[in-house]
C-alpha positions in Angstrom: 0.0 0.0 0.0 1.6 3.1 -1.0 1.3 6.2 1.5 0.1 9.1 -0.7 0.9 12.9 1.1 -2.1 16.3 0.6 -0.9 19.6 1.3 -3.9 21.6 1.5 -4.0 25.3 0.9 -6.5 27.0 3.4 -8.6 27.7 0.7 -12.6 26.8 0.5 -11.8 25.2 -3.3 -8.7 23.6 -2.2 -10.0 22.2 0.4 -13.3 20.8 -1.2 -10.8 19.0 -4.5 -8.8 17.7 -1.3 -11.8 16.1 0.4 -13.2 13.9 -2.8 -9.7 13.4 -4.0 -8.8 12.1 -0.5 -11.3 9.5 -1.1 -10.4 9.0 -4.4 -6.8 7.8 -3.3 -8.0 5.5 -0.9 -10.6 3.9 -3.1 -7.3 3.1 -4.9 -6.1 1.3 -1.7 -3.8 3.7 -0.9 -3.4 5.5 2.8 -3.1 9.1 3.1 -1.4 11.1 5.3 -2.3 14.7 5.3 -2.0 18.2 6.4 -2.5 22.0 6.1 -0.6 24.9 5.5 1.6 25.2 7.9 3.4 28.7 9.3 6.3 27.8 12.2 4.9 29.5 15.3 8.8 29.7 16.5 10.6 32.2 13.6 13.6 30.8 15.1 13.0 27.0 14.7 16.3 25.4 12.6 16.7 24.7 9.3 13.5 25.9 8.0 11.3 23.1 9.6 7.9 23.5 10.7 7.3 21.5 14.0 5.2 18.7 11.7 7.1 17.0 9.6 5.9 14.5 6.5 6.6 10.8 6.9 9.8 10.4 5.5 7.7 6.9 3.6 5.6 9.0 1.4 5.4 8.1 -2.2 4.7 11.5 -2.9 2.8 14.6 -1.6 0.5 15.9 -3.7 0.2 20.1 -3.2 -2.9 21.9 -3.3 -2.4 25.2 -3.4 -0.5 28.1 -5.0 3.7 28.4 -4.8 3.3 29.8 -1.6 1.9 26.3 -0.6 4.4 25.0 -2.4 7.1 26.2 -0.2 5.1 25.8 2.8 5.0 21.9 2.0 8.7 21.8 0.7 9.5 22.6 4.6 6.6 20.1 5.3 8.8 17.7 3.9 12.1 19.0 4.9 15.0 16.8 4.4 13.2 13.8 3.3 13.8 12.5 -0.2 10.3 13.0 -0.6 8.8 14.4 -4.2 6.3 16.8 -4.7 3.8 17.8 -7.5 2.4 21.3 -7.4 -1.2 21.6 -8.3 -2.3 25.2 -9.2 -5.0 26.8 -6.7 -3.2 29.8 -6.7 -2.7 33.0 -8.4 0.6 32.0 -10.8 2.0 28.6 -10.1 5.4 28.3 -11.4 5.6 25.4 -9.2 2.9 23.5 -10.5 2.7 20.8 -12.8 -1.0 20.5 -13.3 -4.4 22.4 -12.2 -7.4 21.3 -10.1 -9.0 20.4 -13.0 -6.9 17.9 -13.8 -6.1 16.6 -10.8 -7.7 13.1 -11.1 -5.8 12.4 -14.5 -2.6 13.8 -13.3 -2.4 11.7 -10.3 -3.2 8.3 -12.6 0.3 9.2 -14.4 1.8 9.7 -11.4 0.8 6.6 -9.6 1.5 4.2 -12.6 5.0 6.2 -12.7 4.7 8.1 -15.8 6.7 11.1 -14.5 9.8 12.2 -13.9 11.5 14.3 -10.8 13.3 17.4 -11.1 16.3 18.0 -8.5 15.3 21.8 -6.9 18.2 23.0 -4.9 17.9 25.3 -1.9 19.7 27.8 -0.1 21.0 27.5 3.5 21.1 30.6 5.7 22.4 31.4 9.1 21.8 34.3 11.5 24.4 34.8 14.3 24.3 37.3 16.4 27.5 38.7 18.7 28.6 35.1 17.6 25.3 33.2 18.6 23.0 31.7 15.8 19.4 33.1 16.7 17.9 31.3 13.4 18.8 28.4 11.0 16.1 28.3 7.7 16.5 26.3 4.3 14.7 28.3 1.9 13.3 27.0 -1.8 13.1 30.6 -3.2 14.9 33.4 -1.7 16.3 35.1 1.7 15.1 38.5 1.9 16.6 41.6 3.2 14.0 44.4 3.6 14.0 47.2 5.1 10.7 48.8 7.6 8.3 51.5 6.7 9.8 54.0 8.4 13.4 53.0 7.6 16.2 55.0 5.8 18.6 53.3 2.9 19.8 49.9 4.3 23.8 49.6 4.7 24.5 45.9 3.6 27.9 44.9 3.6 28.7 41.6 1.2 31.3 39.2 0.8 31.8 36.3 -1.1 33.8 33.4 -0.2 35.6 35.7 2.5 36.5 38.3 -0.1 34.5 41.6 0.0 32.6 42.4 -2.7 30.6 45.9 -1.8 28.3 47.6 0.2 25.0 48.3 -1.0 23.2 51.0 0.1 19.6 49.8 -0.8 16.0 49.5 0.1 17.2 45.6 0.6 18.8 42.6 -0.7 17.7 39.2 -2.3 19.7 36.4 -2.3 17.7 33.6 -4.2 18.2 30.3 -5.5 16.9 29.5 -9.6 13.9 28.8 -8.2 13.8 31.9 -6.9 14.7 34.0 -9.5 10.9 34.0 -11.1 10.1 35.1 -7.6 10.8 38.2 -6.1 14.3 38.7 -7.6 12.4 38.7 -10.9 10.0 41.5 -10.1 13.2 43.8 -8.7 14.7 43.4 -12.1 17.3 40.0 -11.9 17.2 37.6 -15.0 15.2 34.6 -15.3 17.7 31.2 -14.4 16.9 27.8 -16.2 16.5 25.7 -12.7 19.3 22.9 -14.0 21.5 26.1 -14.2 23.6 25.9 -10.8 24.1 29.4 -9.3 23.1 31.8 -6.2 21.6 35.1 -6.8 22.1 38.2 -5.3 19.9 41.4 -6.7 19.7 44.7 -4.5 16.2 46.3 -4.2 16.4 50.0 -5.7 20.1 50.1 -4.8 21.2 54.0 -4.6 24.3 53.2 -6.9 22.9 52.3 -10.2 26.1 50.3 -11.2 25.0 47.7 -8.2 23.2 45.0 -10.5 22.4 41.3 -10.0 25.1 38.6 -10.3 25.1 35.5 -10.5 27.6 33.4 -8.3 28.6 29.9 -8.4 26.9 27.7 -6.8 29.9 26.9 -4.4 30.2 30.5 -3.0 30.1 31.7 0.6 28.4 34.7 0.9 28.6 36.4 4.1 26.2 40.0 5.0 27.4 42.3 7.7 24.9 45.2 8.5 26.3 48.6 9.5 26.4 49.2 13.6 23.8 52.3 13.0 21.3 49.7 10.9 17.6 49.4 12.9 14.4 48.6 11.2 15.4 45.8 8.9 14.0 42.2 8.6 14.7 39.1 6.7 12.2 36.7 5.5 12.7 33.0 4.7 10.6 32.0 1.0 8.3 34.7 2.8 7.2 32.2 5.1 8.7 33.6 8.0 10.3 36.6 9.7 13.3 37.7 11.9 14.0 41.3 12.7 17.7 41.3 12.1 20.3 44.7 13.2 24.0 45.6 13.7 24.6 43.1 15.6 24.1 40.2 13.4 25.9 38.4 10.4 23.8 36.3 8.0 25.7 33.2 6.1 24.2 31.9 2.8 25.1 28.7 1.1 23.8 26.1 -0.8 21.6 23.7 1.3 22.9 19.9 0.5 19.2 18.9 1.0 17.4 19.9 -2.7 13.9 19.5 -3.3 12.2 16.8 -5.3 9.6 18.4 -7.8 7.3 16.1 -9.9 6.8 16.8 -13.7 5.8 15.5 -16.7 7.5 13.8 -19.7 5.5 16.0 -22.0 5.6 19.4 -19.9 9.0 22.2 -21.1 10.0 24.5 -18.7 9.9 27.6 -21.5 6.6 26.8 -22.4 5.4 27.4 -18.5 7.5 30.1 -18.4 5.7 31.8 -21.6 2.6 30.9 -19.8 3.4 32.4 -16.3 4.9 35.3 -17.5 2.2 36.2 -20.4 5.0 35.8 -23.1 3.3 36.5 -26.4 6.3 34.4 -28.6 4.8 36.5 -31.5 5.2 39.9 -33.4 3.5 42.7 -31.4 
């Protein structure tokens, strides 16, 4: 009997595809484990994972929702070699690899194995403070630094690999993995990165020097963020699923997580042509 994962958005349609689905599965004999999106109550809990964690036996897990519920149950799942298949209840759904209307015939390829798995890698990120970590998060998308309302130009201070690199005086910083780069990075003007293309991000949100652009790093670099001893009202998020307030006091690490996530796709699915789809790509003369 194979043990089949749902990770439901907290949505009323969601929710109501889970329910008859649910029973659909275990009219197929299988057994279901499931669960709903999840938020960590603790902003500090290590490596990025919620307090439930999936059965590291699932088959699969099959997610309801929009990429926001995506990353919610890629944290679900944390370290487990555990494959998910995104299925669009959401606004865009890069992560998805088939709607709610198609559900049903999506999950008969995928139980009789007619799909293939796509290696996702993640980021890793550290926050010490005066030499203590205060949070540990593995992140699908992107860490983000931003600063509050009332907040002046961030001072962000950036090295790679023990080398410094620059400061940049900014509204913020987004480090992000490919993934990510369709995420926010995308929308504060960084390029679009084929996911099989290995590299870490780093864009700077409305930097005040014009020259401070995007680059793309290997995907072996060590990138270490100092903030300036006058720095107050700045936060980082974690795949915007969680929060820290972070000040001068603190270094943030970023590396490559050696856990990647499992996504599920299909043999007759191209990553351009979901790409064209997301982003409203015409592919014609205008």
């Amino acid at each position: 009997m194979k043990r089949i994962g749902l990770y439901v958005k907290q949505d009323d349609e969601a929710l109501k595809k889970a329910e008859a689905f649910e029973k659909w599965l275990i009219s197929e004999n299988m057994e279901v484990v499931r669960e709903q999106t999840h938020i960590p109550e603790n902003l500090g809990e290590r490596n990025g994972m919620a307090k439930a964690v999936a059965p590291d036996d699932l088959f699969c897990v099959f997610v309801l929702g929009g990429d926001g519920t995506f990353l919610s149950a890629s944290r679900w799942v944390g370290w487990h070699f555990i494959p998910l298949i995104g299925v669009k209840f959401g606004a865009l759904g890069f992560l998805s690899a088939t709607t709610g209307e198609n559900l049903f015939s999506s999950a008969r390829r995928v139980l009789a194995g007619d799909f293939v798995v796509e290696e996702r890698s993640r980021l890793f990120v550290r926050v010490l403070r005066e030499g203590r970590e205060i949070a540990a998060e593995t992140v699908l998308n992107d860490a983000v630094i931003n600063k509050g309302a009332l907040a002046r130009l961030a001072s962000i201070e950036t090295y790679i690999d023990g080398h410094y690199l620059t400061t940049y005086r900014s509204d913020g910083l987004i480090v992000a993995s490919p993934t990510g780069s369709t995420a926010y990075s995308l929308a504060a003007g960084g390029p679009v990165m084929h996911p099989e293309v290995q590299g870490i991000r780093i864009t700077p949100i409305c930097p005040f020097t014009l020259t401070n652009r995007c680059m793309i790093l290997p995907d072996t670099a060590k990138i270490k963020i100092k903030l300036t001893e006058k720095t107050t009202d700045l936060f980082i998020t974690f795949d915007g699923q969680s929060v820290i307030e972070i000040n001068g006091q603190d270094t943030i690490l970023i590396s490559k997580s050696p856990h990647p996530v499992r996504v599920i796709t299909f043999p007759d699915q191209n990553y351009f042509d979901v790409l064209k789809t997301k982003l409203r790509w015409s592919g014609g003369r205008i």
